[in-house]
C-alpha positions in Angstrom: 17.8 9.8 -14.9 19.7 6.4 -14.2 19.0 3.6 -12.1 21.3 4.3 -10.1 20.4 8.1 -9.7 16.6 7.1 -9.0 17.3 4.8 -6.0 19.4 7.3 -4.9 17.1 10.4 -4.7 14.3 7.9 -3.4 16.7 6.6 -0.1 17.8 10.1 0.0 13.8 11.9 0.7 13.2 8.2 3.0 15.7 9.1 5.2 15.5 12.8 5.5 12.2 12.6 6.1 12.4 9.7 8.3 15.4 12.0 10.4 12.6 14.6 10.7 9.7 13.1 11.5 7.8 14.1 14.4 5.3 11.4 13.8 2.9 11.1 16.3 3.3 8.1 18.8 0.3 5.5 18.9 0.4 5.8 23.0 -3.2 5.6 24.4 -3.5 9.0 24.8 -3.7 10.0 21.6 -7.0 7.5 21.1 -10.3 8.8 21.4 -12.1 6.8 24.6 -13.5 3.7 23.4 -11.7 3.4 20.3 -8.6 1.6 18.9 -7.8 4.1 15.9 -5.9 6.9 16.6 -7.5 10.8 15.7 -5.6 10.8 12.6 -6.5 7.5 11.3 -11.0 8.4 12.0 -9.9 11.6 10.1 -8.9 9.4 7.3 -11.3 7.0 7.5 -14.1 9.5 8.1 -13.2 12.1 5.9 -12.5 10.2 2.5 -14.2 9.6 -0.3 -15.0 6.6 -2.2 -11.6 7.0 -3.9 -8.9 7.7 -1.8 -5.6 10.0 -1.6 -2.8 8.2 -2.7 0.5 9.2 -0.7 3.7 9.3 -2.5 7.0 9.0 -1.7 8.0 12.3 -3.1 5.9 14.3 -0.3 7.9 14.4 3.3 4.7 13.1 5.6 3.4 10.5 2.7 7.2 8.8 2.8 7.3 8.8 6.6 4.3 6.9 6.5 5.4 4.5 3.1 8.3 3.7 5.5 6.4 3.1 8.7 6.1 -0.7 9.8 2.3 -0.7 9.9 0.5 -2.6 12.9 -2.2 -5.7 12.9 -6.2 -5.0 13.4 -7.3 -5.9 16.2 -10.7 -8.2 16.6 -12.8 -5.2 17.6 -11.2 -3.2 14.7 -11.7 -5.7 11.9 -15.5 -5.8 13.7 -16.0 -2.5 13.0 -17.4 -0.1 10.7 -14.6 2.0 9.9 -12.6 -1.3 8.9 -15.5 -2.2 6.1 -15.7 1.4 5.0 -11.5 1.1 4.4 -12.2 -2.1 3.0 -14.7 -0.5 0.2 -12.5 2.1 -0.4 -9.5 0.3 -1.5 -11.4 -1.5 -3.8 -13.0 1.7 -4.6 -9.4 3.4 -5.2 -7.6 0.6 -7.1 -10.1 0.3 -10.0 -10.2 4.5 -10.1 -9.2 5.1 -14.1 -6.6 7.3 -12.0 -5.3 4.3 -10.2 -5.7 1.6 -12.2 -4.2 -1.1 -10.0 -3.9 -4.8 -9.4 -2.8 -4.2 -5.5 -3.0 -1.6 -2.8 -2.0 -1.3 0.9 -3.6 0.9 3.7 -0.1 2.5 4.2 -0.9 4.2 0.2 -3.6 5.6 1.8 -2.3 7.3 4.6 -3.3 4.4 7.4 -0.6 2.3 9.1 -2.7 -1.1 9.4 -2.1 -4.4 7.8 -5.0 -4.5 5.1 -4.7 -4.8 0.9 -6.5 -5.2 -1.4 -5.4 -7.3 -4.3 -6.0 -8.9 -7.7 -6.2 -12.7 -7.6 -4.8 -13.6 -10.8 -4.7 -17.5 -9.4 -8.4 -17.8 -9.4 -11.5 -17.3 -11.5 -12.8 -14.8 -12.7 -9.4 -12.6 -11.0 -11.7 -10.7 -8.5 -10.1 -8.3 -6.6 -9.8 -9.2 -2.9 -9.6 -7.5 0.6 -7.5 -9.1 3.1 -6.3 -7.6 6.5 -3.5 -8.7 9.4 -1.6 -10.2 6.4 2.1 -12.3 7.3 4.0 -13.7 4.6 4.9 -16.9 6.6 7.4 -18.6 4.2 9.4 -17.8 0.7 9.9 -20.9 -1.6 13.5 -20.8 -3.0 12.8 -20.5 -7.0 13.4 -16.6 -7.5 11.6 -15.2 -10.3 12.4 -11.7 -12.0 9.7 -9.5 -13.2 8.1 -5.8 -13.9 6.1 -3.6 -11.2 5.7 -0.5 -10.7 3.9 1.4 -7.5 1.3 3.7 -7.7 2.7 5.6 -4.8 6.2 5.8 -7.4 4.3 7.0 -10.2 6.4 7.1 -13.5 8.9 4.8 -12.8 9.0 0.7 -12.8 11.5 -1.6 -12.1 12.7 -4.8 -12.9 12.2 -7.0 -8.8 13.3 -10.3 -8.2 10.5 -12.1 -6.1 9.6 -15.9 -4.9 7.5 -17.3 -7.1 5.5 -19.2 -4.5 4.6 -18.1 -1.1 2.7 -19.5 2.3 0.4 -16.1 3.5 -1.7 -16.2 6.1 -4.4 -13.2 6.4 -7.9 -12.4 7.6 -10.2 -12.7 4.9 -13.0 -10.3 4.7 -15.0 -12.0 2.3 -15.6 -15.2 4.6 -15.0 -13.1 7.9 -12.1 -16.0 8.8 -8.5 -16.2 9.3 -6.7 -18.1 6.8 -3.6 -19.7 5.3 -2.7 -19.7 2.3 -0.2 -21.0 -0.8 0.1 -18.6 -3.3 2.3 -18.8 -6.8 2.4 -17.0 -10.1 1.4 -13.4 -11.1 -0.5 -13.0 -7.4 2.1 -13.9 -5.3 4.5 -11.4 -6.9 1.5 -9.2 -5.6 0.9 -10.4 -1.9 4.8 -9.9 -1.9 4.7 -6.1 -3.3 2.1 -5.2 -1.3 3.2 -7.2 2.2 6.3 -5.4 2.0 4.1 -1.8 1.9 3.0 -3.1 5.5 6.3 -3.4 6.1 7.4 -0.4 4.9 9.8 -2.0 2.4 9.1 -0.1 -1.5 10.0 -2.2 -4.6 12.7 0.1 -5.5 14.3 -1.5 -2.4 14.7 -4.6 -4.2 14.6 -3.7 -7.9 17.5 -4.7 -10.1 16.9 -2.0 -12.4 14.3 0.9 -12.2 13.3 3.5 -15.4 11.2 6.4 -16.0 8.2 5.6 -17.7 6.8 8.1 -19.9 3.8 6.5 -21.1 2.7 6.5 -17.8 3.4 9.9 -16.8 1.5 11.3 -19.6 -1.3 9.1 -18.9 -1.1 10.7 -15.2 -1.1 14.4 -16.4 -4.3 13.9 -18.1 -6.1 12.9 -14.3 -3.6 15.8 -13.0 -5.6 18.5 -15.1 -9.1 17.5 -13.4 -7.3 17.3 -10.3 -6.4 14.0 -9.5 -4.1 13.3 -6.6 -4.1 16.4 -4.8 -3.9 16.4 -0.8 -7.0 17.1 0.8 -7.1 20.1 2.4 -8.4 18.2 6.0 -5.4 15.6 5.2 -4.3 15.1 8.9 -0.6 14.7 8.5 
């Protein structure tokens, strides 16, 4: 399939599925009493394992929320329990063999909130990171063009033109404190891959050119045969 035939199938399932959402709205209502999450994001929360349902952007309720502009924590939310538990499980999810990642976003989970996880490349050791309520708050002008890929597009990557230095401020979880932060190399072609999941922006938005990969989809129908990344059957969307 081309380039240009692969951007076109992936805008084409965005927006019909985006025309037919029926998403549930985030009104009060649909919260339990005391709580900030909504029903469908404690399902989620509650309900996964250690390693995490990806969504992808070939299923109709994973793209609506891939394309959803996802919302900050609040202070009692990044307090809580369910917030550590999501913040164990992306780590948890992006190291999978299945997964293999250097970055993942709470939207490729099924959850709308500004958390990542990453792989800081910039610092020793290149532990991977958890960082929540994350804002890309500038772009420095030297543009950089370079691979990615997207585990929520498995077997395809794309060649993306990215900043190669970037001001980000986030909420740290290892230190508990809100920070801000200049980021270049490898890791900021990261914050800026994932960020733009919270924004529900894909690289194939950006991408110059993007390819099947077959390596990768073989290596993806070995996990398929013991059942990797099939849909729970308690998935709540």
């Amino acid at each position: 399939m081309s380039y240009k035939s692969v951007i076109a199938v992936i805008a084409l399932i965005s927006a019909v599925f985006s025309c037919k959402s029926g998403n549930k709205s985030d009104n009060s209502s649909d919260r339990p009493s005391g709580m900030t999450f909504t029903r469908e994001e404690l399902t989620i929360l509650n309900q996964s394992d250690s390693v995490m349902y990806l969504t992808v952007i070939g299923d109709k309720s994973d793209s609506l929320i891939l394309r959803k502009v996802s919302r900050d924590l609040t202070q009692e939310e990044l307090d809580s329990p369910e917030a550590a538990t999501l913040a164990r499980n992306l780590l948890a999810t992006v190291q999978d063999p299945s997964q293999d990642g250097v970055g993942i976003s709470s939207p490729q989970v099924g959850l709308n909130l500004r958390m990542l996880a990453l792989m800081r490349y910039d610092r020793e050791g290149r532990p991977l990171q958890v960082y929540a309520n994350v804002h890309i708050d500038s772009l420095f002008t030297n543009v950089v063009k370079g691979p990615e890929g997207c585990l929520s597009i498995p077997n395809y990557r794309g060649v993306v033109p990215r900043a190669d230095s970037i001001i980000v401020s986030y909420f740290d979880f290892q230190t508990k404190q809100f920070k801000k932060d200049t980021v270049g190399g490898y890791t900021a072609i990261i914050f800026q891959h994932e960020t733009d999941h919270l924004e529900g922006i894909l690289y194939t938005d950006r991408a110059d050119t993007v390819f099947f990969n077959q390596a990768w989809a073989d290596e993806r129908k070995l996990y398929e045969q013991h059942g990797a990344y099939t849909k729970p059957a308690w998935w709540p969307y």
